[in-house]
C-alpha positions as CSV (number, residue, x, y, z in Angstrom):
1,X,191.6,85.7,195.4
2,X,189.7,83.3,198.3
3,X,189.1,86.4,200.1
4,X,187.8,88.4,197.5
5,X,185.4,85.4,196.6
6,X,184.2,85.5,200.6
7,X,183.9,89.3,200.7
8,X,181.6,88.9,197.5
9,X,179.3,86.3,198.9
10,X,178.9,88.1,202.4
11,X,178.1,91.5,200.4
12,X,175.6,89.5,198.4
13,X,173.9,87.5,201.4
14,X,173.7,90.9,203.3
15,X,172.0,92.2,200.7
16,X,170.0,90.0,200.6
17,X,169.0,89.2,204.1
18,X,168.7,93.3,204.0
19,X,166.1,93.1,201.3
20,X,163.8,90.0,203.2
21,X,164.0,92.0,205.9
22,X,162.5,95.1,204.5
23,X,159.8,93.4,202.8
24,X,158.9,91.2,205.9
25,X,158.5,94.4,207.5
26,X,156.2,96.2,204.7
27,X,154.2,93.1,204.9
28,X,153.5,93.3,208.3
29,X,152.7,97.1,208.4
30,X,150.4,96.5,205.5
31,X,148.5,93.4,207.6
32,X,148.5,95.8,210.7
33,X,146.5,98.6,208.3
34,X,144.8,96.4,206.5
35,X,143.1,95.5,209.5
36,X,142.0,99.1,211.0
37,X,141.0,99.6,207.6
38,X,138.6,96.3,207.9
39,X,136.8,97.6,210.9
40,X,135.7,100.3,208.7
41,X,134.4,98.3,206.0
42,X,133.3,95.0,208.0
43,X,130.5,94.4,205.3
44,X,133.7,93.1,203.0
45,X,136.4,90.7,204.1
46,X,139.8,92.4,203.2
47,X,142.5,91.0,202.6
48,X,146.1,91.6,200.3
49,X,146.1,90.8,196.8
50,X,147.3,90.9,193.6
51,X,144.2,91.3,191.1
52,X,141.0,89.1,190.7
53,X,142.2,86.0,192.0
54,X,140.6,82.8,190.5
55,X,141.4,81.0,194.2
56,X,138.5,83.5,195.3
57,X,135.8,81.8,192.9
58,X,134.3,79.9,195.1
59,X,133.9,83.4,198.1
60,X,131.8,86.1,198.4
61,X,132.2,89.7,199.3
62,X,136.2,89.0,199.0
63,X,138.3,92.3,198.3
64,X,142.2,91.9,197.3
65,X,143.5,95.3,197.9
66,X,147.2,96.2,196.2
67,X,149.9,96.2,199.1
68,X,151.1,99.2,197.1
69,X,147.9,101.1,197.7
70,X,148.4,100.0,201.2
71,X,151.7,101.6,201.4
72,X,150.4,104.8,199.6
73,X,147.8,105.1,202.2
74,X,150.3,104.7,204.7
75,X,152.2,107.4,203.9
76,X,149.9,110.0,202.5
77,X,147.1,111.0,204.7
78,X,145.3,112.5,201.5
79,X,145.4,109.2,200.1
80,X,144.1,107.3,203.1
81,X,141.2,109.6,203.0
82,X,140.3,109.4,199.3
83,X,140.7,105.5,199.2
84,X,139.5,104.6,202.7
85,X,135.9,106.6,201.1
86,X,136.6,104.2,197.9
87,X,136.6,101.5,200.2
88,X,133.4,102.8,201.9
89,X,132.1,103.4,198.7
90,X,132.1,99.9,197.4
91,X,130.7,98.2,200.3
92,X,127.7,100.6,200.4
93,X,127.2,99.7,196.8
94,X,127.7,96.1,197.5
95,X,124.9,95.8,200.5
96,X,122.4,97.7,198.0
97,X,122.8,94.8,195.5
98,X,122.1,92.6,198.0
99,X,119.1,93.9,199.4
100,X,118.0,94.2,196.1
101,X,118.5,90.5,194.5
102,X,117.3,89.3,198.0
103,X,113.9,91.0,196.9
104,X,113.9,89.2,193.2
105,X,114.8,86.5,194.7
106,X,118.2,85.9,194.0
107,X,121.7,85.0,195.7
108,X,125.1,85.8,195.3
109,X,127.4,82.6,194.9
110,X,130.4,84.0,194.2
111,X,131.4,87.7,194.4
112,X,134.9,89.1,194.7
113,X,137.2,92.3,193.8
114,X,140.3,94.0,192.9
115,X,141.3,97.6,194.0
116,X,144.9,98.4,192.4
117,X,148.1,100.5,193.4
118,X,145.9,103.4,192.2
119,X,142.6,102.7,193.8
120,X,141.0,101.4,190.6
121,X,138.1,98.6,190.8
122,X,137.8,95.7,189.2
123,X,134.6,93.1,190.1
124,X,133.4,89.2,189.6
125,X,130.4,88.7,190.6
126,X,127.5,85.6,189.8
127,X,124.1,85.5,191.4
128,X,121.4,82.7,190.9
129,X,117.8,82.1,191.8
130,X,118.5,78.9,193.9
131,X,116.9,75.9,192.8
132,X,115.8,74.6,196.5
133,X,113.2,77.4,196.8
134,X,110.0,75.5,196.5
135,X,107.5,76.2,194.4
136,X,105.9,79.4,195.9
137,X,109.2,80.9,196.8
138,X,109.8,80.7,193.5
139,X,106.4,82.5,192.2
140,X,106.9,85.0,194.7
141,X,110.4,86.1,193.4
142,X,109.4,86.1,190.3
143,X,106.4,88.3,191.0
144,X,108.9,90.4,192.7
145,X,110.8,90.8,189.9
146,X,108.3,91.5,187.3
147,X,106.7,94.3,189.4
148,X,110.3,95.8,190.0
149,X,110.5,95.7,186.1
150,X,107.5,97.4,185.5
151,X,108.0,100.1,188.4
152,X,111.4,100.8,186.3
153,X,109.9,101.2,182.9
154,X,107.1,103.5,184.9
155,X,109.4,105.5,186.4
156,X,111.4,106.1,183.3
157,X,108.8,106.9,181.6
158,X,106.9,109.6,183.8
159,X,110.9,111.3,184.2
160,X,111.0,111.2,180.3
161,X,107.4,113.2,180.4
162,X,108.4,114.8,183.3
163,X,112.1,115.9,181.7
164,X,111.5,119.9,181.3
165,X,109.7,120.1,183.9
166,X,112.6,119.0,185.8
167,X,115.5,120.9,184.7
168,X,113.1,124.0,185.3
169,X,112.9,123.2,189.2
170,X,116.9,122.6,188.9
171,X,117.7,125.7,187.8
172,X,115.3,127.2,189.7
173,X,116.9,125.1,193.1
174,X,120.4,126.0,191.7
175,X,119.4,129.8,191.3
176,X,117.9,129.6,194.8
177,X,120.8,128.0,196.3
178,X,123.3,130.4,195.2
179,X,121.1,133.5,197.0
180,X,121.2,131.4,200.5
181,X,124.6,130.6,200.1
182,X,126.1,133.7,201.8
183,X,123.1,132.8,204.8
184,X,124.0,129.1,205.5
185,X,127.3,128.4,203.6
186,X,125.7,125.5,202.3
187,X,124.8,124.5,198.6
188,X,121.8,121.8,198.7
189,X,120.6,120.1,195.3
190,X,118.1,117.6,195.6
191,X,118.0,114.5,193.4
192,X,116.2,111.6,193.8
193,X,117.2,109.3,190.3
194,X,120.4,107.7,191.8
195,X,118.5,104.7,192.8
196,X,116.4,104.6,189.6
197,X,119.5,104.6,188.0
198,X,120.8,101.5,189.5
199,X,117.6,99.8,189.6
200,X,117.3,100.1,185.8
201,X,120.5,99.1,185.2
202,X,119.9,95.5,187.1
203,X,116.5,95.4,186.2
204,X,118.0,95.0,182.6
205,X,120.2,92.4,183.6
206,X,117.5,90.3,185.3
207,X,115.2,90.7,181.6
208,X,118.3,89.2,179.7
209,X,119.3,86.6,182.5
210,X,120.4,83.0,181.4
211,X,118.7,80.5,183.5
212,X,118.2,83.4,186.0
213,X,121.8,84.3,186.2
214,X,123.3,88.0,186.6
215,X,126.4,88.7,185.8
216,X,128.0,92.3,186.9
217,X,131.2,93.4,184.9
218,X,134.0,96.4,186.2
219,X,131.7,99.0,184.5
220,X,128.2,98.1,185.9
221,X,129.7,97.9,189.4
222,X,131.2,101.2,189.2
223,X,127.6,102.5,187.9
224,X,126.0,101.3,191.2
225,X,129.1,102.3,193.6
226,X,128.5,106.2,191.8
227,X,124.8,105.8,192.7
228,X,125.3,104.7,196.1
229,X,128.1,107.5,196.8
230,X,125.7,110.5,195.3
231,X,123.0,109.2,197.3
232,X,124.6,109.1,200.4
233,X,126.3,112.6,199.7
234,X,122.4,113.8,198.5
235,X,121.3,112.3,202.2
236,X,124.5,113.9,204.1
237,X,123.6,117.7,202.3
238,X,120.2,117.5,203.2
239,X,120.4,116.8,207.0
240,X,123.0,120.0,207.1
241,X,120.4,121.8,205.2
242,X,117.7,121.0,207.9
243,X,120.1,121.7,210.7
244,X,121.2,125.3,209.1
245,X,117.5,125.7,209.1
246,X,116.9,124.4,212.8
247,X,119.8,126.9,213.6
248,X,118.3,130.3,211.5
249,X,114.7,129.5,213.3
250,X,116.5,129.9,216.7
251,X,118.0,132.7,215.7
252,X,114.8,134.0,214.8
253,X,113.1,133.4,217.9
254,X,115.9,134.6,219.9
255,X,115.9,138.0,218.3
């Protein structure tokens, strides 16, 4: 009976030790990709996490990433390319609102995120106008912030009389695109509302600000990162467009 009792304990303590062994050794191959992805992204400060994390309150531009995700990424090459572009994604969206309050004004004092086990985003973020700006600073940013309302409210308006006219020169672009296809291989439509888009969307939250705080929830940050990924996609198309053009103009001469 002794030994029985002493063959139980060593199965259950090599088990064990097993088990700390395996997850000390996914914890460090998650650190170790964590930081190649961080040199990729080194606008954010990366680091392992389990959701929005209230010991990240007092941090900016903090990003918990799910050591599942890690591991996914880690093991599926498809993966590490979709959710190393999410990564991207959200930093580019993250430096445009901070060029943006910086010209209103405004600071961020506390900004951090959560990307799950399946690369969805969640956000906390609080910006103020700070209080030592003196008095001109202050007239200044708010100058800023009234014009940047009124250009919003003009541009809305002339692409609401401007609507039809519009969608004809899209499906006139579309219609075009389709016949150069076969000549370039490349599909270019043009847009330039993705920043109006997230300009008007933080130009309402500075109208409705409480004592000149903005406050951006899960869905508004995911409006902004979609703006900043279409317009960097809109900027990538339309330098291969001018290259395939560069290219058929040689061709041209050369014949």
């Amino acid at each position: 009976m002794a030994i029985t009792r002493v063959n139980n304990y060593n199965s259950v303590y090599e088990s064990i030790y097993t088990s700390s062994r395996k997850e000390a050794a996914k914890k460090s191959s998650n650190e170790e990709y964590l930081n190649d992805l961080q040199k990729q992204v080194p606008y954010m400060k990366l680091q392992i996490g389990y959701g929005l994390n209230t010991n990240n309150d007092g941090k900016v531009n903090v990003l918990d990433v799910s050591p599942k995700l890690l591991e996914k990424m880690q093991n599926d090459p498809k993966a590490a390319k979709e959710y190393t572009q999410r990564l991207k994604d959200i930093e580019a969206a993250t430096k445009w609102l901070d060029n943006y309050k910086k010209s209103i004004g405004h600071t961020v004092i506390v900004r951090h995120g959560y990307v799950d086990e399946n690369g969805n985003f969640s956000n906390f973020s609080i910006s103020i106008r700070k209080d030592e700006l003196n008095e001109k600073l202050r007239k200044e940013a708010q100058e800023n912030a009234e014009k940047q309302i009124e250009k919003t409210r003009e541009n809305a308006r002339k692409k609401a009389e401007q609507l039809s006219e519009k969608m004809a020169e899209k499906t006139a672009e579309a219609k075009k695109a389709e016949k150069e296809q076969d000549k370039t291989g490349i599909i270019v439509v043009k847009s330039d509302a993705n920043q109006d888009k997230a300009e008007r969307l933080l130009a309402e939250k500075l109208e409705n600000a409480e004592d000149g705080r903005i406050l951006l929830d899960n869905d508004d940050m995911q409006k902004i990162i979609e703006a900043a990924r279409e317009r960097e996609e809109g900027q990538v198309a339309e330098k291969q467009s001018n290259r395939a053009n560069e290219i058929g103009a040689n061709l041209d001469l050369k014949i």
